[in-house]
N, C-alpha and C positions, 0 to 999 in steps of 0.2 A: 425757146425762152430759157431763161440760166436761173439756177436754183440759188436760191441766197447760201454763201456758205456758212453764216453766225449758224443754224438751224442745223442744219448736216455737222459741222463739229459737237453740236453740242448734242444727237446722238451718238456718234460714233462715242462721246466722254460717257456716256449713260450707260454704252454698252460694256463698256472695259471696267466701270465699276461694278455691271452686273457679275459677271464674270471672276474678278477678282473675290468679291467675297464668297462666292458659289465656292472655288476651289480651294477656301480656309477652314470651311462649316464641318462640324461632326456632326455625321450622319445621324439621325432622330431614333433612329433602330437602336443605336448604340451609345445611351447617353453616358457621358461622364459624371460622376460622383462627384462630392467634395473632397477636397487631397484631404486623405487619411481615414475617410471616410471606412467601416467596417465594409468587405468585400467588393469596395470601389477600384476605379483607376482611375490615373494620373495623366493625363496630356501632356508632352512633352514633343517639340515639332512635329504636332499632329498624329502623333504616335501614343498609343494607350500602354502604359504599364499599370504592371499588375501593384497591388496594394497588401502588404502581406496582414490579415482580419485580426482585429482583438481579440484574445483571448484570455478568458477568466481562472482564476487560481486552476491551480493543477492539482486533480481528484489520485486517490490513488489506482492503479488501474488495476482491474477485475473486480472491483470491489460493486454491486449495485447500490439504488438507493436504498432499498430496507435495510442492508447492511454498513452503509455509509452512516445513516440514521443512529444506528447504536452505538457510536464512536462516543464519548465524551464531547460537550462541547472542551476543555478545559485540557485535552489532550493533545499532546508535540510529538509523540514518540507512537509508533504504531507499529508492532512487529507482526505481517502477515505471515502465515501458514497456510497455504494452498494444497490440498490433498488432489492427487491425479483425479479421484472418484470417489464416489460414496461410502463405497466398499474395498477402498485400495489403503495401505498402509504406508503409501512413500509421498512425500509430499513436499514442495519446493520453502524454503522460508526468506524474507525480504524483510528488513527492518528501513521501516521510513522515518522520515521527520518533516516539521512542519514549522520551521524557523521565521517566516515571515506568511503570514496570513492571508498578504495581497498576490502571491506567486505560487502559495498551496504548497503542497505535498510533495518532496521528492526522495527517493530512493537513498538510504547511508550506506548501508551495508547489505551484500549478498547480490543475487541469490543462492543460497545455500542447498543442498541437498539434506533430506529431512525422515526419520520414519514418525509415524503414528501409531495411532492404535491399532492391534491386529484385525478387528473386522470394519475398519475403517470409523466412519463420523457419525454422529448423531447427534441430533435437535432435544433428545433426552437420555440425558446418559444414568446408567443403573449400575451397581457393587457388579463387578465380574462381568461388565459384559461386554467388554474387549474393545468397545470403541472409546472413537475419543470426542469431548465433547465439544459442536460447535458452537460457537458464538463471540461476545464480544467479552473480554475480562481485564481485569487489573494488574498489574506487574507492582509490587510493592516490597517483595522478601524475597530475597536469595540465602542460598548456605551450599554447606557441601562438606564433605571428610579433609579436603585441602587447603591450605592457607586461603586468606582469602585473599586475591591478585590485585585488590583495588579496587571491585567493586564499589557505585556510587550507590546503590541499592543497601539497604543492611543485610549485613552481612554472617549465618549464625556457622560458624566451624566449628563440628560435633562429629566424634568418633560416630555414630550412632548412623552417620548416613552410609556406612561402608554397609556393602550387599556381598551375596555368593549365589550360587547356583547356575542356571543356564538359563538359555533362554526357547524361544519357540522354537528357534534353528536349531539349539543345543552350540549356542554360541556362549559364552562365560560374560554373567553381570558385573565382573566385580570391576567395579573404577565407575560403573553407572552413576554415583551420586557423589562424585569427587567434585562435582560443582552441578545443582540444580539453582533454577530461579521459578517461587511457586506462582502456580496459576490462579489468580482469585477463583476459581470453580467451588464451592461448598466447601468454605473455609472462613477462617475471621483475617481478613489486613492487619497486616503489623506483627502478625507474629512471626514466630520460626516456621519454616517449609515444614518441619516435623510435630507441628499442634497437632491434634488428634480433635478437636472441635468439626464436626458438620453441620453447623445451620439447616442446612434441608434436610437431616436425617442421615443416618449410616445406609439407608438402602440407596440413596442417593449419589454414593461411590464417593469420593475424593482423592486428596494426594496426588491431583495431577500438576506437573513439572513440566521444566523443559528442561532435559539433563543430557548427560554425555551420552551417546550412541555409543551402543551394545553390539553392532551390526545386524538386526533384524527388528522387526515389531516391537511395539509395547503395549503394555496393559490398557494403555490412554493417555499416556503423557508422548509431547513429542523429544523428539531427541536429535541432538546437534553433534558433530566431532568434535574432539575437547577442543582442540584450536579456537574452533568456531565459538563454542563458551566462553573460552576466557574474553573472547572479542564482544561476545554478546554482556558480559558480565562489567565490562566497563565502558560499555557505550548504552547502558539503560541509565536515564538520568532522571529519579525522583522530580527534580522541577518541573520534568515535561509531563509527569501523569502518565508512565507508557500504559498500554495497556496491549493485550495480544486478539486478532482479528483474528480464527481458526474456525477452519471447517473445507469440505471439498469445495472443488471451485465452480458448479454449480450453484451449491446454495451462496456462498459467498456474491455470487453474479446478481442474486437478486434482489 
């Protein structure tokens, strides 16, 4: 007996459509995202590309969140200070900005080589006691014994800042304060670097800078080569609110 053949084509049609879409299907294991999708891919003739993920403004790096936290909301300008360690005097400095809010933070200048205080950082700094203090501060007053280059900062040139003597190495101060920019640490904003004013007390130290490198240690201010001053001196810009992130990189981490 002979089989009909309308019946027999119309499997063999059944079969080639099963078939067909079996060898178009992505495999269930490995599902496809929607295009653009965060850590998705993309299909293309059957082939998965990769999706490069969203990402959110750009933080500054080393920085943790209890020290990120202290930053100013209101702040553009962020000049870090990274000390090697706790106890160490030499310390890296990076000055950031923050020109658009949706892209975050990135890098202007440096990184520079730096010293510190001679027995390195601390969470509470005292009169004489050689380190330097960490935290978060203001950048608002610059001056120094030399013209002043164009600082956007105000700017106070006074005999009064030239120094003498040596230093811890018995290396020669003098040119140290031919350009300082002061640190809000136990002081009033707005004044000259050289107010003699402490809010928290005279045992509380002050006077700390960021001034020309002496080649060795300081007292607690950190210290830049004059080049690097005068670059630091006109790229601090009042409307950004800078302010200075310091301390070893440690506590900074956290």
């Amino acid at each position: 007996m002979s089989v009909p053949r309308r019946p027999f084509l119309l499997l063999v049609v059944l079969f080639l459509l099963v078939i067909g879409c079996s060898a178009g299907a992505v495999p269930t294991s490995d599902p496809v995202a929607p295009h653009g999708a965060a850590g998705s891919g993309a299909a293309e003739n059957g082939r998965i590309l990769a999706v490069e993920p969203s990402r959110g403004p750009s933080e500054i790096p080393g920085l943790g969140p209890q020290t990120r936290a202290r930053i100013p909301a209101t702040a553009r300008q962020a000049l870090v200070v990274t000390g090697q360690g706790p106890d160490s005097n030499r310390s890296a400095v990076v000055l950031h900005s923050l020109d658009d809010p949706a892209l975050g933070w990135r890098p202007e200048a440096g990184p520079w080589p730096a010293h510190n205080g001679m027995e390195g950082w601390t969470d509470r700094h005292l009169a004489d006691d050689l380190r330097s203090p960490a935290g978060v501060f203001g950048l608002t007053d610059a001056g120094g014994r030399l013209p002043d280059p164009g600082a956007l900062l105000p700017y106070d040139e006074e005999a009064r800042f030239a120094v003498s003597g040596e230093g811890f190495l018995g290396e020669p101060l003098e040119g140290s304060f031919d350009y300082v920019v002061a640190i809000n640490y136990n002081r009033t904003p707005g004044t000259s670097p050289l107010d003699r004013e402490r809010p928290l007390g005279e045992e509380r130290g002050g006077g700390i800078w960021v001034h020309v490198d002496h080649g060795g240690p300081t007292q607690g201010c950190v210290s830049l080569t004059e080049d690097r001053m005068r670059e630091l001196l006109l790229a601090l810009d009042p409307a950004k609110y800078p302010v200075i992130v310091m301390g070893d990189a440690a506590s900074l981490a956290r």
